[in-house]
C-alpha positions as a LaTeX table, in Angstrom:
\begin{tabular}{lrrr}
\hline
Residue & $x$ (\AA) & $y$ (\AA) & $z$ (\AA) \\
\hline
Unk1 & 111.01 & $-125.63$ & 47.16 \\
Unk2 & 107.57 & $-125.66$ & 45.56 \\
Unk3 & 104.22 & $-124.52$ & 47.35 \\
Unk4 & 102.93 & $-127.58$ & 48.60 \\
Unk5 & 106.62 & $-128.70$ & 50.15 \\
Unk6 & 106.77 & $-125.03$ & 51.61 \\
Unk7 & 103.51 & $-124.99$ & 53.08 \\
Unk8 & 103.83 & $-128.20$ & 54.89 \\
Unk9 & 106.97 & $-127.10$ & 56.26 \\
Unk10 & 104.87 & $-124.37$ & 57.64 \\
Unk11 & 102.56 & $-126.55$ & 59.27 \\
Unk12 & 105.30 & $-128.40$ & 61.26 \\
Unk13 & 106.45 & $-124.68$ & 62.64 \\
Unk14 & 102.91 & $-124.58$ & 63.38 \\
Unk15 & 102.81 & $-127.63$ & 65.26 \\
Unk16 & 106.39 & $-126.74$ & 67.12 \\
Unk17 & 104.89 & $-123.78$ & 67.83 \\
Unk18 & 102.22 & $-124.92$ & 70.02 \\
Unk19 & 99.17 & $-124.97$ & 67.56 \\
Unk20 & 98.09 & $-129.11$ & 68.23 \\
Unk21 & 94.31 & $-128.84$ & 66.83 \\
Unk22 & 94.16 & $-130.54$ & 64.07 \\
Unk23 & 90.68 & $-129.20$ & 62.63 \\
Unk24 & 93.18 & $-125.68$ & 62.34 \\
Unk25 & 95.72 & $-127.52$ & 61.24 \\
Unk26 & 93.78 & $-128.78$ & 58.40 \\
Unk27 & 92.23 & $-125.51$ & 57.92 \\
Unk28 & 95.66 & $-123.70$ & 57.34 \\
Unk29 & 96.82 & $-126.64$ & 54.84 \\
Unk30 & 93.45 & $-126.20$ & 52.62 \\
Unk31 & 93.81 & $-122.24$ & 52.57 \\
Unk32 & 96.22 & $-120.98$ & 49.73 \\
Unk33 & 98.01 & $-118.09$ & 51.29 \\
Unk34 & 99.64 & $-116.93$ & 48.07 \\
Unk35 & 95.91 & $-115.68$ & 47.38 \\
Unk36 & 96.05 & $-113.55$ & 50.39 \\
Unk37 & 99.29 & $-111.10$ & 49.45 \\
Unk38 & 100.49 & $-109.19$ & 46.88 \\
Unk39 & 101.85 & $-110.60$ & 43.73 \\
Unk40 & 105.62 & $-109.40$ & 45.21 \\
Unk41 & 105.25 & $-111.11$ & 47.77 \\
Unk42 & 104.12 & $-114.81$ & 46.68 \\
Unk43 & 107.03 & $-116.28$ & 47.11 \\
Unk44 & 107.16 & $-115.61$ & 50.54 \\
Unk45 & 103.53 & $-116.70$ & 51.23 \\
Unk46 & 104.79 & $-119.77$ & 53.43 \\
Unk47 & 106.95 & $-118.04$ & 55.55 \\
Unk48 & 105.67 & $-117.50$ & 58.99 \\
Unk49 & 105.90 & $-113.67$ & 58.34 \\
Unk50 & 103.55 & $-110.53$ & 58.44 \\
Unk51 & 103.00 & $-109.56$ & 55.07 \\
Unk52 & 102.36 & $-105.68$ & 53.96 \\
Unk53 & 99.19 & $-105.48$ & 51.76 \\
Unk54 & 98.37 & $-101.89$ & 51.91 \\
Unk55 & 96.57 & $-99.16$ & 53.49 \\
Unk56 & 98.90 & $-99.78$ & 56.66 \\
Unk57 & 97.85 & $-103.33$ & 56.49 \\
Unk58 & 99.37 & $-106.64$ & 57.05 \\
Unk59 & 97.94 & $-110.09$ & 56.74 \\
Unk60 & 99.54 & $-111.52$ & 60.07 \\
Unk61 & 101.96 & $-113.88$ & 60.87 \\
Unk62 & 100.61 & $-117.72$ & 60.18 \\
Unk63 & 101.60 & $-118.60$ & 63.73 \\
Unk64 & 99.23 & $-115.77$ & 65.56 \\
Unk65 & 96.54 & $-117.10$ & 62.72 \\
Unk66 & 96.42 & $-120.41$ & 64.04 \\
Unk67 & 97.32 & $-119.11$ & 68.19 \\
Unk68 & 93.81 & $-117.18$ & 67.71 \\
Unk69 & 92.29 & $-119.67$ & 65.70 \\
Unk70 & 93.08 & $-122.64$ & 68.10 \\
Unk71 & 92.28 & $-120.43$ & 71.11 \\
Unk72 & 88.90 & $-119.32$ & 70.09 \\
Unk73 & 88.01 & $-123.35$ & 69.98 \\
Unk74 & 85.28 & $-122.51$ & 67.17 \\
Unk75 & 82.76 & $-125.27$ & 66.90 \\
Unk76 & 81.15 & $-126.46$ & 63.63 \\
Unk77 & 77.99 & $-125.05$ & 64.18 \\
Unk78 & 79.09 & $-121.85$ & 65.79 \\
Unk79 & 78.20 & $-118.16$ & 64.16 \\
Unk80 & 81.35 & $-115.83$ & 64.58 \\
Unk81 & 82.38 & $-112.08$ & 64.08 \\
Unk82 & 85.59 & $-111.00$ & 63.18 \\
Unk83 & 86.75 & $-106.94$ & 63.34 \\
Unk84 & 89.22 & $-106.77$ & 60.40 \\
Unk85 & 88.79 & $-108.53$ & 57.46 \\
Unk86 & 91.83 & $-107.06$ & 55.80 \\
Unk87 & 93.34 & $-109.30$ & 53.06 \\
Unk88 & 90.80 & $-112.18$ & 54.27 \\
Unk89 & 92.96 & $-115.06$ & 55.26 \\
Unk90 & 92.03 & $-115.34$ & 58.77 \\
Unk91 & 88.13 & $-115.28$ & 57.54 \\
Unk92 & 88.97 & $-117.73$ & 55.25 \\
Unk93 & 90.49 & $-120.05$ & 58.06 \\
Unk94 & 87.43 & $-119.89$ & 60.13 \\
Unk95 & 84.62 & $-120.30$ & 57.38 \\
Unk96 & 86.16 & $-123.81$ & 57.30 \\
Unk97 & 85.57 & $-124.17$ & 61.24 \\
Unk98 & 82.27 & $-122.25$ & 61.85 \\
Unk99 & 78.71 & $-122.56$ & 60.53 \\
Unk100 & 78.67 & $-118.82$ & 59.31 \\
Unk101 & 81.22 & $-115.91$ & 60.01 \\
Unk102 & 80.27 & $-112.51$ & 59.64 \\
Unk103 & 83.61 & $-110.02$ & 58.85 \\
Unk104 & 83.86 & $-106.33$ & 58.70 \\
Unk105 & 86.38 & $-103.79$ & 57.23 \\
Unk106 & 87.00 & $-100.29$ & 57.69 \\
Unk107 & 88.91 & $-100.39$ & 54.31 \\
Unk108 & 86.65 & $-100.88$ & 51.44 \\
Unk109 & 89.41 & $-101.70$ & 48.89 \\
Unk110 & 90.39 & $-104.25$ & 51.58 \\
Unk111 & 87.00 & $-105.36$ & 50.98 \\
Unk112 & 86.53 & $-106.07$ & 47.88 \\
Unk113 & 89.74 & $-107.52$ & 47.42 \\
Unk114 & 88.81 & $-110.16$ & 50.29 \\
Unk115 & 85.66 & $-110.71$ & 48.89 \\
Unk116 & 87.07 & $-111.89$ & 45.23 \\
Unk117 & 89.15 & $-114.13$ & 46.80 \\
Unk118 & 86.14 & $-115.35$ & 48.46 \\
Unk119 & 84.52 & $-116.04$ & 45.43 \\
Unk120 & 87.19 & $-117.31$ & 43.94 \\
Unk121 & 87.65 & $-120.47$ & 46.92 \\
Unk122 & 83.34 & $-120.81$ & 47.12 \\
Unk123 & 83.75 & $-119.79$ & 50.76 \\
Unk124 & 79.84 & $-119.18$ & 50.39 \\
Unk125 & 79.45 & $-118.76$ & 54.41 \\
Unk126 & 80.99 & $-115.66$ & 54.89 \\
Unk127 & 79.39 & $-112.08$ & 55.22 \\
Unk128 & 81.36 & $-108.95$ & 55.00 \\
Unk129 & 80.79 & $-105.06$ & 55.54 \\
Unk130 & 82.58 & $-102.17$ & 55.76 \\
Unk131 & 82.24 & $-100.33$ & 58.57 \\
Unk132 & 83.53 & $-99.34$ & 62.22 \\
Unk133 & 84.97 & $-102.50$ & 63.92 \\
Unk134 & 84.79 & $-101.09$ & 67.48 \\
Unk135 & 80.58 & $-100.55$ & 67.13 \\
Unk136 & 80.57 & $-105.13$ & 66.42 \\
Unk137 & 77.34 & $-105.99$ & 64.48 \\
Unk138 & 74.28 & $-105.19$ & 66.90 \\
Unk139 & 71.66 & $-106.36$ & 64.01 \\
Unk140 & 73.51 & $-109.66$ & 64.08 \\
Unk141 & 74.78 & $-110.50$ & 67.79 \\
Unk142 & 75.20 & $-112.45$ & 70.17 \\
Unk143 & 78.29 & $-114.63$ & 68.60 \\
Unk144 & 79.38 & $-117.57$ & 70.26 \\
Unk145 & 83.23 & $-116.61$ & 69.41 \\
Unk146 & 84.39 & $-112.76$ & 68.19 \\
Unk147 & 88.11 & $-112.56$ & 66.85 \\
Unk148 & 89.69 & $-108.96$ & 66.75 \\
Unk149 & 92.63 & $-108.62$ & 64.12 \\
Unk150 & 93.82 & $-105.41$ & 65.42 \\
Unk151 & 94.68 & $-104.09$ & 69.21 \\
Unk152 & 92.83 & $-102.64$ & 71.49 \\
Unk153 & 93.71 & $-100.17$ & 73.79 \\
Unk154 & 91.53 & $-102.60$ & 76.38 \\
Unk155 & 88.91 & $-105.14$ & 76.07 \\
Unk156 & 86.40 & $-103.53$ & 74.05 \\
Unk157 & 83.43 & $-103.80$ & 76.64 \\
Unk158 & 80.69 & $-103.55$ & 73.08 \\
Unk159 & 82.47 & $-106.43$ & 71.95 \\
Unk160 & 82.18 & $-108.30$ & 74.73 \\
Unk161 & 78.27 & $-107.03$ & 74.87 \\
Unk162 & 78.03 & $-109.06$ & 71.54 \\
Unk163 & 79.32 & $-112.70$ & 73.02 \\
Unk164 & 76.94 & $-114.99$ & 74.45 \\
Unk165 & 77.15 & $-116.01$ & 78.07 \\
Unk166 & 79.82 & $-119.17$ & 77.39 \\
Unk167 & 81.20 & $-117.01$ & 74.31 \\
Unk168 & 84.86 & $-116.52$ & 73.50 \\
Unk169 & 86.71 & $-112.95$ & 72.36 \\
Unk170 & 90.42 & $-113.24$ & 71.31 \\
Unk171 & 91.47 & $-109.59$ & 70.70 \\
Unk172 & 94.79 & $-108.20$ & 71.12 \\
Unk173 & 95.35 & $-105.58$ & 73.61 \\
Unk174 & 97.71 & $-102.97$ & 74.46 \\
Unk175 & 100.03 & $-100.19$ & 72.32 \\
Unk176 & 102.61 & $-99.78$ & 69.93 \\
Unk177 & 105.20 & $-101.12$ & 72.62 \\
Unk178 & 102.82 & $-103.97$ & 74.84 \\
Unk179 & 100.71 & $-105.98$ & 73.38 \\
Unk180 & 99.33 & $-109.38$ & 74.25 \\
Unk181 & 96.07 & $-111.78$ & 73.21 \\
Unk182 & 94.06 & $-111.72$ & 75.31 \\
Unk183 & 91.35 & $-115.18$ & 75.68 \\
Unk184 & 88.11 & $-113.41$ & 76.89 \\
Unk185 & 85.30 & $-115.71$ & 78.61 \\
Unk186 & 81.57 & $-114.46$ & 78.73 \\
Unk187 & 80.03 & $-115.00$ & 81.92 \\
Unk188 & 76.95 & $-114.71$ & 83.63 \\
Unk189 & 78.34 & $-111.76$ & 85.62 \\
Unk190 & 80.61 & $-110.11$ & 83.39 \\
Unk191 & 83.95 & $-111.80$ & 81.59 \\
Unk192 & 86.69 & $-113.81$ & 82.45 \\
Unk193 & 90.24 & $-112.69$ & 80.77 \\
Unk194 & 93.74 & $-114.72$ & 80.16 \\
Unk195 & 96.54 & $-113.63$ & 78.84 \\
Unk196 & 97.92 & $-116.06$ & 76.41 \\
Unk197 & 101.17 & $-114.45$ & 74.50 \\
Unk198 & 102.77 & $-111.36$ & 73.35 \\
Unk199 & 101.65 & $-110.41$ & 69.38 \\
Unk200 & 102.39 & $-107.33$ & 67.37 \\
Unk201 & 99.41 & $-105.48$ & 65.53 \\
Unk202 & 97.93 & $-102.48$ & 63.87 \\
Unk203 & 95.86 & $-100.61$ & 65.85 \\
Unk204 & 92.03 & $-100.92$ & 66.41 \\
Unk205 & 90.89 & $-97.51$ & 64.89 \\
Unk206 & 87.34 & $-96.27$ & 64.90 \\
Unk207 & 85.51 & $-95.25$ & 61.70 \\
Unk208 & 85.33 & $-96.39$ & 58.32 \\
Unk209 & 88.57 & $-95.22$ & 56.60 \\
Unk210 & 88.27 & $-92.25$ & 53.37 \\
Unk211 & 89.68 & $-94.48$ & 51.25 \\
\hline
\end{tabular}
């Protein structure tokens, strides 16, 4: 089966799945995940697997991609934050939905990985950093939407400082053994939180890592 046969195979599971937007839909056809993972694992790309890709990393699961993506209902002229660039593939999803996305990594090899590949597609409305994901990006807030690509012990409450009123979070949340997404709505008085599904990631760790 060649790439373009396996990947829209993918976007059917997609569609069974539950994921019905068709601006993410498109999104997830026009990003090449074979960029995304390790040369051993190419051939695999368009499977609707988690993918190693070092440091205790994974690029995650397509479906979770586009469960976050569709539930964070990013609008075309919308600025967004995302905690965890990791191999990129989730940033490069939303540069195709928002006006400008702003990405940080605790992993600088991460990094600069991501940000070839960023080059490499023109994905021109993307800013990255490394740094620590739980602290968000003061000098740059409020976001209309914030995506977290690693869980939370609980709904990070400086993360939720960074959304405007109307804003959208979709974080994961719980440990090792519970975790769910979690759809968090900014409000006047505080936030508003649904649970959505139950998702498997790495853990939301503070700092920037030594390597």
């Amino acid at each position: 089966m060649n790439p373009d046969s396996r990947k829209i195979r993918l976007v059917l599971q997609l569609r069974r799945g539950g994921v019905t937007d068709t601006r993410v839909l498109a999104a997830m056809e026009r990003v090449p995940r074979e960029i995304f993972v390790p040369e051993p694992f190419r051939d695999r790309a368009y499977d609707n697997l988690a993918l190693p890709i070092g440091h205790h990393q994974t690029v995650s699961q397509p479906i979770v991609v586009a469960q976050m993506t569709q539930a964070l209902e990013v609008g075309a002229r919308m600025k967004v934050l995302e905690i965890g660039t990791g191999s990129g593939y989730q940033a490069a999803i939303l540069s195709k939905l928002c006006r400008r996305l702003y990405s940080i990594e605790r992993h600088r090899p991460l990094l600069v990985e991501a940000e070839k590949r960023f080059a490499r597609l023109k994905l021109t409305n993307i800013t990255t950093r490394v740094g620590d994901g739980t602290l968000g990006w003061p000098e740059q807030a409020p976001f209309e939407r914030i995506v977290v690509t690693a869980a939370a012990a609980d709904v990070p409450p400086v993360l939720v400082g960074h959304l405007t009123v109307g804003g959208v979070m979709v974080v994961p949340v719980g440990d090792d053994d519970d975790q769910r997404l979690v759809r968090v709505l900014r409000t006047e008085d505080g936030a508003e939180t649904e649970d959505l599904n139950p998702v498997r990631f790495v853990p939301l760790v503070p700092g920037v890592a030594s390597d």
